[in-house]
N, C-alpha and C positions, 0 to 999 in steps of 0.2 A: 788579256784582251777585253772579257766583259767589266772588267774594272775602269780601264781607260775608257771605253765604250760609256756607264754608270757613272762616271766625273765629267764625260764632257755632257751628257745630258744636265749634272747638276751644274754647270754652268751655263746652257742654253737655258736653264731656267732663272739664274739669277741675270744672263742679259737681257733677258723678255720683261725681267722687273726694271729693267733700268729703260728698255724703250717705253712703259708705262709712264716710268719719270720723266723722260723727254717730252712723249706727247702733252705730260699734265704742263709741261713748264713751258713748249716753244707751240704746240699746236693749239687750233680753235677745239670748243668742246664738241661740236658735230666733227665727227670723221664719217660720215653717210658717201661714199663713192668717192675716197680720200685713195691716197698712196704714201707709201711709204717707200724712201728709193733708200738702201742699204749699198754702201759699197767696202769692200775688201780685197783680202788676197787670196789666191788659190794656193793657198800652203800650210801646212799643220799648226803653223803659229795660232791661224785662223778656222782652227776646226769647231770653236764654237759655233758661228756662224754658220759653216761649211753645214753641218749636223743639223745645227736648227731649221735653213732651208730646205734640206734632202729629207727630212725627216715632218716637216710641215708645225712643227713647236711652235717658229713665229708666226706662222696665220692662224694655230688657234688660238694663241694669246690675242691677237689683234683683231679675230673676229671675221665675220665673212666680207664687212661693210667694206675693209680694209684691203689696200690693192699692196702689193709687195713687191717693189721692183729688185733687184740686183745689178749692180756693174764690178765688172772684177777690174785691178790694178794692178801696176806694176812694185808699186812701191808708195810710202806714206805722202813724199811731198805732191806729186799729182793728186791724190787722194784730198788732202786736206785744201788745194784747189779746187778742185770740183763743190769740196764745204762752201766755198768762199762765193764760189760763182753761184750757191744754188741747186746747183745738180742733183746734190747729195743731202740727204738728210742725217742720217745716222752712217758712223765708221767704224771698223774697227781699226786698227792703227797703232804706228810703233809710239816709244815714249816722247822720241825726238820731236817728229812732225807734231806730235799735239801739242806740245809747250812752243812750238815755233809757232804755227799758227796761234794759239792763244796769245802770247805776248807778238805778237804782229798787229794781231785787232783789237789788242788791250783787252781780250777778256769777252768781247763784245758777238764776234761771227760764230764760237762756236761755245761748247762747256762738257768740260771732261767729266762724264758721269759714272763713271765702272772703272773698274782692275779686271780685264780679261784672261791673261794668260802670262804667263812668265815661261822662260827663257825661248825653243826656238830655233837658235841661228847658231850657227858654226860656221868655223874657217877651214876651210880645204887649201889643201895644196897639190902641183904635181908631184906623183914621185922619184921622178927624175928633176925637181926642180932646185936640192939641196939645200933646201930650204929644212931647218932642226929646231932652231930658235930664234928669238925675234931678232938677233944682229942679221942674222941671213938674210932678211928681207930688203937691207940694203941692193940698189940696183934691180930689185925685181917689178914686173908687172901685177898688181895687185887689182881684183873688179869687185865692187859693188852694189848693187843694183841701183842707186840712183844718187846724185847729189846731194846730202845733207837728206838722207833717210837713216835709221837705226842702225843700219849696218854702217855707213859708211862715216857715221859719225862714233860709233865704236871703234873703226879702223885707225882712224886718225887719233882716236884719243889712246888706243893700245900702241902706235908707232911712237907717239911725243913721251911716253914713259921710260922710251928706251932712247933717248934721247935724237932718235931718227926724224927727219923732216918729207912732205911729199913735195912733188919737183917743182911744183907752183911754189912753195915755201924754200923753196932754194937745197931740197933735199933729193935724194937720187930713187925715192919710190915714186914711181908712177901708179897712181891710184887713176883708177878707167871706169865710171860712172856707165854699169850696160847694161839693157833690160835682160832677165834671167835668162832667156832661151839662148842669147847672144852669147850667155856669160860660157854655157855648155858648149856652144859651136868652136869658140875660141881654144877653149879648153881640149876638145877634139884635136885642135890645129896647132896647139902646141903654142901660142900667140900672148898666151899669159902663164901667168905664176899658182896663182892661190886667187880665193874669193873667198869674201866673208857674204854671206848670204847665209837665207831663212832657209827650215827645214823644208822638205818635199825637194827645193834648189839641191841641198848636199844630196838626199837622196840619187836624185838625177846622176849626180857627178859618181856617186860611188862606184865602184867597180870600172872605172873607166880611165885607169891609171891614176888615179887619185887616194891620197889618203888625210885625215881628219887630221888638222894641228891641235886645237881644239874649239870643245864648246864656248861658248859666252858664256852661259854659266858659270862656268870653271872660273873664271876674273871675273864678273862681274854678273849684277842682279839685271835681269829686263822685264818688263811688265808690256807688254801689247794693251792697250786701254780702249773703249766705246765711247765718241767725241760724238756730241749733238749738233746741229746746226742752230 
C-alpha cells in the first residue's frame, strides 16, 4: 500500500510538471486571481489527480495566486466537450477521446501533453450469464459507459476480433452506452450481461453476483493521457 501510495505521488508530480507546460504554452504570463478548471473521473484510472487534489500537490505547485477548480465526468467523450466548449482547461482522459478530439480540430482545441496511467478497466460479467469466452457473447447485453469512450471503443475492437458484430452493425450483441451508476442498477436487475468499464466501476460490481472475464491489460496496452486546452 505505501508503495502504490509513493508512485502515485511520483506521478502527481510528473502531472504538476506537465500543467507548468500547459500554462507555459496555452496561458498568459500573469496568472495573479487566474483558475485553473481540471476535470476527470472518479475512478482509480484517475488517482493521480484524485491524490494530487485531496492531497493539495496541485495548489502548491500553482501557487496561492492560482484558483483550482474540479468537475467530475462520466466518461472521456463529454470531457473532451467541455475542452472544446471552454469549460475545461486541463483533463485527464482515456487514449480514444484524446486522439478523437485531436484529429476533429486538427490538432488545434486541445494538446496531448503527458502519459498518465495505463491499464484500469476490466470486463465483468454475470455469473449466471454463461458467458466463458468471447463466442458467448453472441446475443448478450453488453454496457459501457459512453459512446465512443476507451471502453467502449475497446469493446467493439475485442468483438470484431472474433469475428462477432454489434446490432447496429447487423450483429446480435447489443452494446448499451450507460453512465456507471446505471451500469450497477442494471446489473442488480438482471437487465445486462457484462460491462467493460474502468476500475473503482468493477470494484462496485464485485461481489454482487459478478465475476471478472478479464482485465484490458491482459489483450491490450491503455494509457489514460493529461490533454490541455
Amino acid at each position: 500500500m505505501k508503495d502504490m501510495i509513493q508512485m502515485l505521488r511520483m506521478w502527481v508530480g510528473l502531472l504538476m510538471l506537465c500543467l507548468f507546460m500547459a500554462c507555459g504554452v496555452g496561458c498568459s504570463k500573469s496568472v495573479d486571481n487566474s483558475a485553473v478548471r481540471i476535470g476527470y473521473f472518479p475512478n482509480i484510472s484517475h488517482a493521480q489527480v484524485v491524490v494530487g487534489i485531496a492531497e493539495g500537490t496541485f495548489a502548491a505547485y500553482l501557487g496561492p495566486k492560482v484558483t483550482i477548480k474540479t468537475t467530475l465526468f462520466n466518461a472521456g467523450p463529454s470531457l473532451i466537450e467541455a475542452v472544446f466548449s471552454g469549460d475545461i482547461d486541463i483533463a485527464c482522459v482515456g487514449p480514444s477521446p484524446a486522439i478523437n478530439g485531436y484529429v476533429r480540430s486538427g490538432g488545434k482545441a486541445l494538446k496531448v501533453i503527458a502519459g498518465a496511467a495505463s491499464g484500469g478497466s476490466l470486463f465483468v460479467v454475470r455469473k449466471d450469464s454463461h458467458i466463458k469466452e468471447a463466442t458467448d457473447l453472441a446475443g448478450k447485453r453488453i454496457a459501457t459507459p459512453q459512446l465512443g469512450n476507451t471502453q467502449d471503443i475497446a469493446f467493439r475492437g475485442y468483438i470484431r476480433n472474433f469475428g462477432l458484430k454489434p446490432k447496429e452493425k447487423g450483429g446480435t450483441i447489443d452494446i448499451l452506452p450507460l453512465r456507471n451508476p446505471d451500469i450497477l442498477n442494471l446489473f442488480m436487475r438482471k437487465q445486462i450481461d457484462g460491462a467493460w468499464v474502468p476500475e473503482l466501476g468493477d470494484q462496485e460490481l464485485s461481489g454482487r453476483q459478478m465475476e471478472r472475464f478479464f482485465l484490458m491489460r491482459e489483450i491490450c496496452g491503455r494509457r489514460d493521457g493529461l490533454v490541455q486546452r
